[in-house]
Every structure is written in C-alpha cells, then in structure tokens.
C-alpha positions in Angstrom: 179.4 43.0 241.4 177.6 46.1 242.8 175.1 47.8 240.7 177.3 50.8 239.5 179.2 48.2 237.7 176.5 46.3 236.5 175.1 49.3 234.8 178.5 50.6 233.4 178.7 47.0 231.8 175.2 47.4 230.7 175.9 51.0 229.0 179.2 49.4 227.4 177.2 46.7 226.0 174.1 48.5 224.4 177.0 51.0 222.9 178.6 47.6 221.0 175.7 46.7 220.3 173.9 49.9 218.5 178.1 50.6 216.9 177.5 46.9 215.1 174.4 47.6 214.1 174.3 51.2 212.8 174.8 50.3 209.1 172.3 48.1 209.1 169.9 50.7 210.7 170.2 53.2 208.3 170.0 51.0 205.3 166.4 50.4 207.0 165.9 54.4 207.6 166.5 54.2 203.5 164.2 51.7 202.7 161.8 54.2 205.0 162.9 57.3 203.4 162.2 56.2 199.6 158.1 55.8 200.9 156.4 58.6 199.9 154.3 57.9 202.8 152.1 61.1 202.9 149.1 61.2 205.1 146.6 58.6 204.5 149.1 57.3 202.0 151.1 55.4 204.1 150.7 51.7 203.2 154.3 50.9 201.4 155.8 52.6 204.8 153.6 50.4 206.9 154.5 47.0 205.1 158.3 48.1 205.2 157.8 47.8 208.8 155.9 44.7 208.3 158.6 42.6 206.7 161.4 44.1 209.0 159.5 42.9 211.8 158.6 39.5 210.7 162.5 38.8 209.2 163.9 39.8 213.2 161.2 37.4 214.8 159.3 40.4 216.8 155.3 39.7 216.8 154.0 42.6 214.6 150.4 43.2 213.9 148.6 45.9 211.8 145.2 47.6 213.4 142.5 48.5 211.7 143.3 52.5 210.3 147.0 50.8 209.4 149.4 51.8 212.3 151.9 49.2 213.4 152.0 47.6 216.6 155.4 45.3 217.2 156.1 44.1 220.0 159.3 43.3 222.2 158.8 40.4 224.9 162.0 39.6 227.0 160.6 35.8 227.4 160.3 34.3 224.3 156.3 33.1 224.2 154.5 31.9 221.1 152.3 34.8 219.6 149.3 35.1 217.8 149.5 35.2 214.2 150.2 38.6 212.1 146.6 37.9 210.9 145.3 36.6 213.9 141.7 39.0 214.8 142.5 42.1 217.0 140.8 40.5 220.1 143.0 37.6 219.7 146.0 39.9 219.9 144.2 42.0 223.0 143.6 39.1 225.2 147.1 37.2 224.6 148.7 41.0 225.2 146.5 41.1 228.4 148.1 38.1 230.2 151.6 38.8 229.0 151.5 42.4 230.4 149.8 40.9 233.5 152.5 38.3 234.0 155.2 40.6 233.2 154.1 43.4 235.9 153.8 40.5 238.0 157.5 39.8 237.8 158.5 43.0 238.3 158.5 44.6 234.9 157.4 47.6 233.3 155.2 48.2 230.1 156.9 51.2 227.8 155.7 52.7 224.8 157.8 53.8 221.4 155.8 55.7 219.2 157.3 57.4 215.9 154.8 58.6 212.6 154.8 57.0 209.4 153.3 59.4 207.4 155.3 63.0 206.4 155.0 66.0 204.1 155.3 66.6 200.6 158.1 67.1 198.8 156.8 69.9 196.5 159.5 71.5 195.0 162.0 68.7 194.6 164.6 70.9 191.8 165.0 73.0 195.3 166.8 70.4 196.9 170.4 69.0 196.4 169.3 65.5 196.5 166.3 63.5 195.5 163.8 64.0 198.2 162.9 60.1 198.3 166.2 59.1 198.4 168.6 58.8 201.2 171.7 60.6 200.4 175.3 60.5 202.8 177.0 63.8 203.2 178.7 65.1 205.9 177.5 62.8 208.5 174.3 63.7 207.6 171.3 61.8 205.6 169.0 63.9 203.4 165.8 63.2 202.2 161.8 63.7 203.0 161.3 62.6 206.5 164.9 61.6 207.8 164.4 63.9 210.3 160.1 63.9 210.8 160.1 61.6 212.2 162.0 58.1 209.9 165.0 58.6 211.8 163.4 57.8 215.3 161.4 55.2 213.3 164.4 53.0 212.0 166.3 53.7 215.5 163.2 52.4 217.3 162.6 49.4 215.5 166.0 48.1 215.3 166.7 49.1 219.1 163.5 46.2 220.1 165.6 44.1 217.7 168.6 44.7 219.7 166.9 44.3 223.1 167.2 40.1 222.7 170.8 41.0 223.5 170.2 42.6 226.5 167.7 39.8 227.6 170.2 38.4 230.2 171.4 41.5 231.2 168.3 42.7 232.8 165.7 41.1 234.9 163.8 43.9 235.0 163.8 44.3 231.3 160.6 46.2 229.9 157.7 45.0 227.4 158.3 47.0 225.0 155.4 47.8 222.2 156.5 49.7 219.0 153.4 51.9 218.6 154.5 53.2 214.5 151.1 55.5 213.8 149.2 56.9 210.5 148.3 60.4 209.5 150.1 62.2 213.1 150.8 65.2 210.4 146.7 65.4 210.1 145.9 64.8 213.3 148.2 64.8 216.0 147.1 61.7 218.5 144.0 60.2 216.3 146.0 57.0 215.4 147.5 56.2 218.7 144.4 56.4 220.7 143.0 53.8 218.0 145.7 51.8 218.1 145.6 51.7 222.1 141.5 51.2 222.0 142.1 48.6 219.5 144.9 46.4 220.9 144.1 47.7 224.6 147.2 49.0 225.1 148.0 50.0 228.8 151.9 51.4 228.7 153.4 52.6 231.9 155.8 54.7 229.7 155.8 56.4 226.6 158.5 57.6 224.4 157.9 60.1 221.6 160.8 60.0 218.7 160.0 63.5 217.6 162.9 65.5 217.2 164.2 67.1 219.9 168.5 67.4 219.7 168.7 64.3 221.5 167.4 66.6 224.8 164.6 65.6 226.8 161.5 67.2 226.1 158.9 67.2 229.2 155.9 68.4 227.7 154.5 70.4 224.7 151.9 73.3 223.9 148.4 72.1 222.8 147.1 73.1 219.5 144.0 74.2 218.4 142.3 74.8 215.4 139.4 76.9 214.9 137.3 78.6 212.3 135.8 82.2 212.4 133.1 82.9 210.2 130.6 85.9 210.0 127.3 86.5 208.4 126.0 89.6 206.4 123.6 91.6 204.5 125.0 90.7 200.3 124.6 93.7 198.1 125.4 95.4 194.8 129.0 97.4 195.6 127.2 100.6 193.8 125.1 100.4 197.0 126.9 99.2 199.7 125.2 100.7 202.2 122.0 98.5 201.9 124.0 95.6 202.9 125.7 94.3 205.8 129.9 93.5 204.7 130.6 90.4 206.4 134.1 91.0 205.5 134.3 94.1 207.5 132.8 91.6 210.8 135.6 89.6 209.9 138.4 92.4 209.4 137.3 93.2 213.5 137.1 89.6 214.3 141.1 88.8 212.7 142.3 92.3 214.6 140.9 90.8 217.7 142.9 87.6 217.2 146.1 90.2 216.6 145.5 91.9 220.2 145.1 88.8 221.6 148.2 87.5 220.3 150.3 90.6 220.9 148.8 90.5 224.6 150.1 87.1 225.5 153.6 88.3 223.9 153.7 91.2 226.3 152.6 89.6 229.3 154.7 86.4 228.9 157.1 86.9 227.0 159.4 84.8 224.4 161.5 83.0 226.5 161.3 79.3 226.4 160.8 79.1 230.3 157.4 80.5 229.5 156.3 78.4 226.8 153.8 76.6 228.4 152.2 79.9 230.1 152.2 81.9 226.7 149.0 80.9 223.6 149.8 81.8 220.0 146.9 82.4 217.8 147.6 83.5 214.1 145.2 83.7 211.2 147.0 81.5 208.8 143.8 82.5 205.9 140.7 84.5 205.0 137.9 83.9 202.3 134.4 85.6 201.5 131.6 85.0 199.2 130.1 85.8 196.8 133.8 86.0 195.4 133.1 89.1 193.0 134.4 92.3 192.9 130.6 93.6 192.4 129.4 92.2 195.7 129.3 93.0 199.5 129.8 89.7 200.9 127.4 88.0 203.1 130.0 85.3 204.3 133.5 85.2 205.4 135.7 83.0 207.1 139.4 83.0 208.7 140.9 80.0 210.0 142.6 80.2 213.1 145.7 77.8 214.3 146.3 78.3 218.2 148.9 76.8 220.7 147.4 76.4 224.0 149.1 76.9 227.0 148.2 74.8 230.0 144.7 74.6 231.0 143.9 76.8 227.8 140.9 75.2 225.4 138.4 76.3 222.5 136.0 77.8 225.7 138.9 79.5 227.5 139.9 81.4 223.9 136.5 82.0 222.7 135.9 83.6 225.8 139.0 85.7 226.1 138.4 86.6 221.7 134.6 87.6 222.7 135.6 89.9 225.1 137.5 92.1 222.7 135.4 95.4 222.4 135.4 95.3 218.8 134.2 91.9 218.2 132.0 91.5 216.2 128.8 88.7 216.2 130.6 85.8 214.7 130.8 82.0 215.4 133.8 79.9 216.2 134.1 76.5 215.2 136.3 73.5 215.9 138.4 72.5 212.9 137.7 68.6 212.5 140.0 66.3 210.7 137.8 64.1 208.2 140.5 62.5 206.3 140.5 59.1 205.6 143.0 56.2 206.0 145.1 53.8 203.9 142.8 50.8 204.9 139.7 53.4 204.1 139.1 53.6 207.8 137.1 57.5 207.8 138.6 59.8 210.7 136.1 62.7 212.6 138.9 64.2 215.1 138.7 67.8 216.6 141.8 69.7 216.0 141.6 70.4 220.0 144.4 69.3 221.8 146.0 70.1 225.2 148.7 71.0 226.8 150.8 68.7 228.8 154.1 68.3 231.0 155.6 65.6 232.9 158.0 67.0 235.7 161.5 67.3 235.7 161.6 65.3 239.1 159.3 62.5 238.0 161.1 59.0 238.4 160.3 58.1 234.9 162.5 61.9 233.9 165.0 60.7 235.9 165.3 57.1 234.4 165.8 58.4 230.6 168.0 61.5 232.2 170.3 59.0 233.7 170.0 56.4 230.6 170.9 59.2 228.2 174.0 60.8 230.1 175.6 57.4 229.9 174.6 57.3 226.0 175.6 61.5 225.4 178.6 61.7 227.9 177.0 64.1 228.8 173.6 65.7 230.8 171.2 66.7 228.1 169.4 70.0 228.4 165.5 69.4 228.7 162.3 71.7 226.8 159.0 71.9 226.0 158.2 71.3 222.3 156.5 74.4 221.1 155.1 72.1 218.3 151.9 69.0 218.6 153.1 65.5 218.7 151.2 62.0 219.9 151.6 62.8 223.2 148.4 65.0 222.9 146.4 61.4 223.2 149.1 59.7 225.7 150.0 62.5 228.1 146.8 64.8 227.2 144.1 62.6 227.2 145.1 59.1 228.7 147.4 60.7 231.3 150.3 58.4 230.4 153.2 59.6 231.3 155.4 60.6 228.6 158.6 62.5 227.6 160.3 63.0 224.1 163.9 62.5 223.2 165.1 62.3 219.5 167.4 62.6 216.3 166.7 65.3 214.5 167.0 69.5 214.9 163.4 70.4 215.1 163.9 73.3 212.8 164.4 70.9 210.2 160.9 69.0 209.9 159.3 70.2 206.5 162.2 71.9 205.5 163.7 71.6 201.9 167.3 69.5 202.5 165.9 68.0 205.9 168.2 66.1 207.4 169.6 64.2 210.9 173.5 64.1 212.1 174.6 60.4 211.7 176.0 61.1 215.5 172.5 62.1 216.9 171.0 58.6 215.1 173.7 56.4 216.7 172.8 58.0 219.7 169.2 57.1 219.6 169.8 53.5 218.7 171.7 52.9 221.5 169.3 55.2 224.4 166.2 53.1 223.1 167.8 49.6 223.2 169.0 50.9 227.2 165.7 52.3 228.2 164.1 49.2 228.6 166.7 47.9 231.0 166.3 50.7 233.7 163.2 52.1 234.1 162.2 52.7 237.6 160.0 50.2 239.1 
C-alpha cells in the first residue's frame, strides 16, 4: 500500500472515529460549560478534567497554580501516580520523551484555558449562561466558544488517539497543556506548567478560536500605565498649582496621534496586522477626586497591541517624542492575581509579537491534516488578539500555530456560541495531528 492510501485510510478512520464519538464530546463540553470557572476560580473546571482523564486511562497530573497536564503516550507504560511529586512526574516524562524521539517521534503540545469571563447580565441572554443549550447546530453558553469547545475536542481527541495507535508509527506524545487564569494573563500558566513538569514540546497547538483557519502568529499586547504629577490647589486659585490632569489630557492626545499615525501609515488591512500597534486609553482617574481641587495625580491606563519587534521601550520612546508630551512616567501593568491553589502571580502585562511561516514544515503538516478534515484548504491569519502562544512562540520559541472552533467575534459576547460542524471538525483534526507531523 503506498502512502497516499495509507493516509486516505488514515483520514477515513479518525473521521469514524471523531462521528462516533461526537455526542459523547459534547456532553463533556456541558459538564465544562456549567463551571463557572472565572479566573482564579477555576478548580470545579480543573477536577472535571481530572475525572475525565482518570475514567479514559490517560496519566493526568495537576501542577502547582492548578493547570492540567494529561498526557497521551502511543506505548502503553506505567505512570507515576496522579499524586505522585512534580519531579517524579519530570523525570519519568524525561525518559519517555527521550525514548520516543529516539524512535522517531515527535513531542506536540495542546493547550486550551480553563478559566472565562463573567456572565454579567444573564436576563440578556436567551439561555442560561452556565448551561449548554442545542439550537441550530449551535451550543450556547459562557465559554463554548473561549475557549470549552477546543477544551472538550482536545481532550477527547488524546482519548481517541489509542485508536490510531497501530495506524501510525510515528504517532506523537501528545501532552494536554489545560491552563489557569490565560484571561488575566495571557502565557503565565503555561510557562509554569512547562517549568514545572519540564515540558520540552516540538509542537504546539493553540485551541483559540480561529473559524477552523490556521492562524500563524498574533499581535503582542501590552499594558501600561501613565501617570503625572502636579502642584494640588484650591479651584478658586488654580493658578498656584500645577493640574496634573491637564499633563495627562497632553499625555492621552499623544497616545491618539500615535494611534491615528500607525492607522495612516499601515493601514487596516489584515495583511498588515503584524506591522500596525494599537494603543487606546481604555480609562483615566485623578486625585484628590473633588470638584474643589486641582489634582496633583492622574493616571490613564493604556492597553497596546504590539507589532513585531514593538516593546514597552520602543513605545515609550515613540509616546516621548510627541511635542506635547508632557513629564510623566510609564509603567508596566503587572498581573498580581492569585490562583485556585493560592499560588500568588507577579506577571508583566508585556508580551510580544510572534509568527510562524506559512512555509514552515510544521504549517504544512496541520495545512495538509486539515484539508483532508475541511474538504477543503483553510484560509490562514494572524490573531489580532493575545493567546498562550505569547510564552510558547514569544518567549520559548516553540513553534506554534492556532486552529479552532469558534468565530472569534464571539468570545465575551452575550449568546456565545460554536457551530456543532466547526466542533466535529476539531475532534477529528486533533485526533489526526498526532499521526503526521513532519519528522
């Protein structure tokens, strides 16, 4: 049998596969959906996983801040105990990933967030925010979209790879990288759940979602404070004082110009995503908060997203040369939140920009994998948005692409929801991947 066939029979048999197993997938994406699993709140979602895991057999381990690490092995080895101690778990992953590149295989990387957004104004929707409702081959509810879809396809796809086990030689490790708080801070769970379990992936999938099209790379994000000083004084008076609101009112029309400068120059097509930084003032405060007082303090907080090579320096720098600006600091935004296990976070709110190219063999393996899926090429982006890849692609160099359920649009959204079709889909292109990644 020559490969092309091999691979057709391959395709035919993850699509059986994923068909026979779709209920039973998104009765799991409803057990995920009724979690109100809001950042740093994510515990029920995490021991949801937990049982799934342990009633399908996969090794499944929580780290220290409460992400979930499972883990898909194509030779069935005896694993360390779900409570077995972190560096237990490190050095029996260690030799399996050693043996397994040895043979020939590579290490990939699913990583979906447990945590979403609130639900504020739940007489807004048509359905019960925490519950997943059917309609119109769609399912409703907080999440189902960011990101619970890709979640429940991810886990049940390592589930489903024990049928492919004698389909592939070359069948991947895979590790099920399930992370806390990525809606406060985008990549701070995945780098501590790599540093804990020393995780080395070749590969890394992000679930965010993306239309079931590739996505090669997204815009970093930034946030920043701006803050001016001042002279307080009595408003009868104001001129023996020195407004720090007025320094500020200079400062947030420098952050406009800058804006509307990148706009003009690059443009809004998508082709220029990555060459174009937003920067909005998303708030401004001053004190002494009274109508009788010049402030001597003010503040605006500034969210950014950085094109390539673009970092707090780059857009102080390019802010400061404005001819209005005034004397006032900038200062990182850090994320001090604190876990579900109590573990205390100190992340910048810094991120980069990254891309993995179109050309790349690891492109090319989930282009080919998900034509067969689709019927169809899919169309491939940048996410304008911040996901986990800011820690895998930006930091660790990993490389990394995105493909997903889900119209992005939809994340946050009141009535969020994901196409049954776009689910299927996943479940089947997650339980291939594994099978025909390039060596």
């Amino acid at each position: 049998m020559d490969k092309d066939t091999e691979f057709v029979k391959l395709v035919e048999k993850v699509k059986a596969l994923g068909s026979d197993a779709y209920e039973d997938c998104v009765a799991f994406l409803s057990h995920l959906i009724a979690c109100r699993s809001l950042s740093g709140h994510e515990g029920e979602c995490a021991q949801r996983l937990v049982e799934f895991f342990k009633a399908s057999q996969i090794p499944c381990y929580v780290d220290s801040r409460g992400s979930i690490l499972a883990i898909y092995l194509p030779n069935t080895v005896d694993a360390p105990l779900a409570d077995a101690p972190a560096g237990s778990v490190r050095q029996w992953l260690a030799g399996e990933m050693s043996l397994a590149r040895a043979a020939g295989r590579k290490v990939l990387a699913y990583n979906a967030h447990l945590d979403v957004v609130s639900a504020d104004t739940p007489e807004e929707w048509q359905s019960e925010p925490f519950v997943a409702t059917r309609r119109d081959g769609r399912i409703y509810g907080r999440g189902c979209c960011d990101m619970k879809g890709a979640l429940a396809t991810m886990a049940m796809a390592m589930v489903l790879n024990r049928g492919l086990a004698d389909a592939s030689a070359s069948q991947a490790i895979v590790l099920g990288c399930f992370c806390t708080e990525e809606e406060a801070g985008e990549g701070l769970a995945f780098r501590d759940l790599c540093e804990e379990f020393g995780l080395q992936p070749d590969y890394v999938i992000l679930g965010e979602p993306s239309k079931m099209q590739i996505a090669r790379g997204q815009r970093g994000k930034l946030e920043c404070l701006i803050e001016t000083s001042g002279v307080c004084a009595h408003t009868s008076v104001p001129e023996t004082g020195d407004s720090a609101a007025y320094k500020l009112a200079r400062a947030v029309l420098a952050v406009e110009a800058f804006d509307e400068a990148q706009r003009s120059r690059y443009g809004t097509d998508v082709e220029n995503v990555l060459q174009r930084t937003t920067a909005a003032v998303t708030s401004i405060r001053s004190w002494p908060e009274s109508k009788s007082f010049v402030p001597d303090r003010a503040l605006a907080h500034v969210t950014a997203r950085l094109a390539l090579g673009e970092n707090l320096a780059s857009l102080s720098s390019k802010l400061c040369s404005d001819l209005n600006w005034p004397d006032a600091k900038i200062i990182p935004v850090v994320y001090r939140g604190r876990s579900y296990k109590g573990k205390e976070s100190d992340w910048n709110s810094e991120h980069p920009a990254w891309e993995t190219a179109a050309d790349s063999p690891f492109f090319c393996a989930l282009e080919t994998a998900a034509t067969h899926v689709l019927g169809a090429k899919p169309p491939h982006k940048i996410w304008p948005f911040s996901t986990d890849g800011v820690y895998s692609a930006g930091m660790a160099g990993i490389p990394t692409l995105g493909i997903g359920p889900g119209h992005e649009e939809m994340a946050h959204k009141i009535d969020e929801w994901v196409s049954e079709k776009e689910l299927l889909q996943a479940l089947q292109l997650y339980t291939l991947l594994p099978a025909v990644l390039p060596a």
